[in-house]
C-alpha positions, 0 to 999 in steps of 0.5 A: 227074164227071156234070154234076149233081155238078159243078154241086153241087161248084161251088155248095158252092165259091160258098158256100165262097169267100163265107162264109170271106171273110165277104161279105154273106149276100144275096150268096149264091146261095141261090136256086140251092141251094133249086132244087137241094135241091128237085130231089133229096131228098139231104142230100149238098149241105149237109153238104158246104156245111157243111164247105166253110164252118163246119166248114172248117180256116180257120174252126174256127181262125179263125172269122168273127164269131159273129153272122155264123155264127149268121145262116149257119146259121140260113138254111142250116136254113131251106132245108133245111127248106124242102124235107124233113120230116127234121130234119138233125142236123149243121145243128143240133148247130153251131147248138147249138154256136154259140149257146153261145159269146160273141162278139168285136170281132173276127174273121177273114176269109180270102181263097183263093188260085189256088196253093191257099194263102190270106190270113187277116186278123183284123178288127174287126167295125165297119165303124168303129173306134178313130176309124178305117175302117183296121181292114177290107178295102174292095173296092179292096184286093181289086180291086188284089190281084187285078189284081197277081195277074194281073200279078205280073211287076211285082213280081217281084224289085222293091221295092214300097212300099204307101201306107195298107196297112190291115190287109194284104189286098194286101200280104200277097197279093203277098208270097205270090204276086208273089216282091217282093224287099222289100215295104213296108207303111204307114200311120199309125193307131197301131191299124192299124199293131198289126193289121197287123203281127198279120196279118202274123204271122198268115201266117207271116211274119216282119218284117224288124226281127224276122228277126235275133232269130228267126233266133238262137233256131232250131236249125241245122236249122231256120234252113236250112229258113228259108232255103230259104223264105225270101220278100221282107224285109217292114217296117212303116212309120208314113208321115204324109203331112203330114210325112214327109220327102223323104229317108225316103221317098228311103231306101226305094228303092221299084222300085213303089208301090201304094196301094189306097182312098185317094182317098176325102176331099179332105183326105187326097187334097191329102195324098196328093198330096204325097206322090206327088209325092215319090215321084215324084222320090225314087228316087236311083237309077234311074228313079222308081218305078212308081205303081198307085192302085185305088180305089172312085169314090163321089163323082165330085167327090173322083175329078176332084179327084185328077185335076186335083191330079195334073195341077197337079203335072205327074204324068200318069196312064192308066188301067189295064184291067180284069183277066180274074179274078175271085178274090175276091168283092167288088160286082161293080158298084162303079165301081173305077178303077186309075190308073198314074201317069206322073211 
């Protein structure tokens, strides 16, 4: 492949990558895709835009937000336009289409994956909902999932706990990729715990209080092909961290905990703490479990706070370096930390 067509291919992956995880519209290099357009008359480059992105399998079966589609194709037509005097028909027959469907509260976000897989989340449009900042993905989640990608040997063959799993992002990226032997979600909002079990069901697996019923209505043929791909026994557990007992948290037998975008309110963080602290005396068996925390420092006062309550309870903590890869996009330049706590 020449260099031009390379550089071409990688630009259409940029968009492809950004707008099926439905990142901000700024955020795209569309500087680059008007030089590239102003340098060749070729209407190549867009219509392969277009089925990396709108057209794309993912998205006709789980699109992204209508209002967020229809800004999309309405700036890919101002840059076309831009550059040529030919109306280019494919842009605006699924502009046509968009404008005549109705939006939702929610859509879908989904994140590729190196193995070629990927994580399709359904969402809620709001940033907040249901009283709740639960039913999105924050940066953090991405970050953690990136870097237990990198580092699936912690979790390979271990049982990990996740504390405030949102609506799945991390967790559903391990379960795909890190082989956990049992992997258990949590979190207490009645609508995130709803969501979440959604998005689990909606990458194709199957919860552990569901596998048994499941498994009676297959065939004989197809309870072995399970069986072949079986992956880590998934659960969904409702932890309040202002009552949870020592001994619900002991019966997990958690080899890893992970939590991602906790530490945020200084409230929920004396909460966390508590549990944390828990944690790190439950396991019966063993040593206690390993415990990662990424979050997005916003307010350095609520990070110290974290840290000085960590040290009261004498957990220690290092942090943990940055990983080499970048596979999801998210703010590059948001100050996340991930913290590993030693009890």
């Amino acid at each position: 492949m020449d260099p031009a067509a390379e550089e071409a291919r990688h630009l259409g992956l940029r968009f492809q990558r950004g707008f099926l995880a439905g990142r901000q519209l700024g955020a795209f290099p569309w500087a680059e895709l008007e030089k590239k357009l102003k340098s060749s008359s070729d209407a190549l480059l867009l219509l392969d835009i277009l089925q990396k992105t709108i057209l794309h399998p993912l998205c006709l079966k789980y699109p992204p937000s209508l209002k967020y589609r229809r800004c999309f194709i309405s700036e890919l037509i101002k840059k076309h336009e831009s550059v040529a005097t030919e109306p280019l028909d494919e842009l605006y027959d699924v502009l046509a289409d968009i404008l005549n469907k109705e939006e939702s509260t929610n859509c879908y976000k989904s994140y590729l994956l190196p193995t070629g897989d990927s994580v399709t989340l359904s969402e809620t449009v709001a940033i907040i909902s249901q009283g709740t900042t639960g039913l999105v993905t924050w940066d953090a989640a991405l970050y953690l999932a990136e870097w237990a990608i990198e580092n699936s040997a912690i979790f390979n063959n271990r049982t990990v706990l996740e504390l405030g799993s949102g609506i799945g992002l991390t967790g559903i990226a391990i379960c795909k990729i890190c082989n956990p032997k049992a992997y258990v979600f949590s979190d207490y909002h009645h609508c995130v715990l709803e969501q979440l079990r959604e998005n689990i069901h909606l990458n194709g697996f199957v919860l552990e209080s569901e596998t048994e019923n499941h498994t009676k209505m297959q065939s004989q043929s197809q309870r072995a092909e399970v069986m072949d791909l079986q992956g880590p026994k998934i659960t969904v557990a409702e932890l309040d961290w202002d009552s949870v007992a020592e001994e619900q948290l002991s019966e997990l037998q958690a080899d890893v905990v992970i939590a991602a975008d906790v530490v945020y309110d200084p409230q929920i963080t004396l909460s966390l703490i508590g549990v944390l602290q828990q944690l790190s005396i439950s396991k019966t068996v063993g040593k206690p479990p390993e415990i990662y925390i990424a979050f997005t420092v916003r307010n350095p006062d609520t990070y110290h706070l974290f840290q000085t309550e960590l040290d009261k309870v004498g957990i220690g903590w290092q942090v943990v370096p940055t990983h080499t890869k970048n596979l999801f996009l998210y703010d590059l330049h948001s100050n996340i930390t991930l913290l590993k706590l030693l009890a």
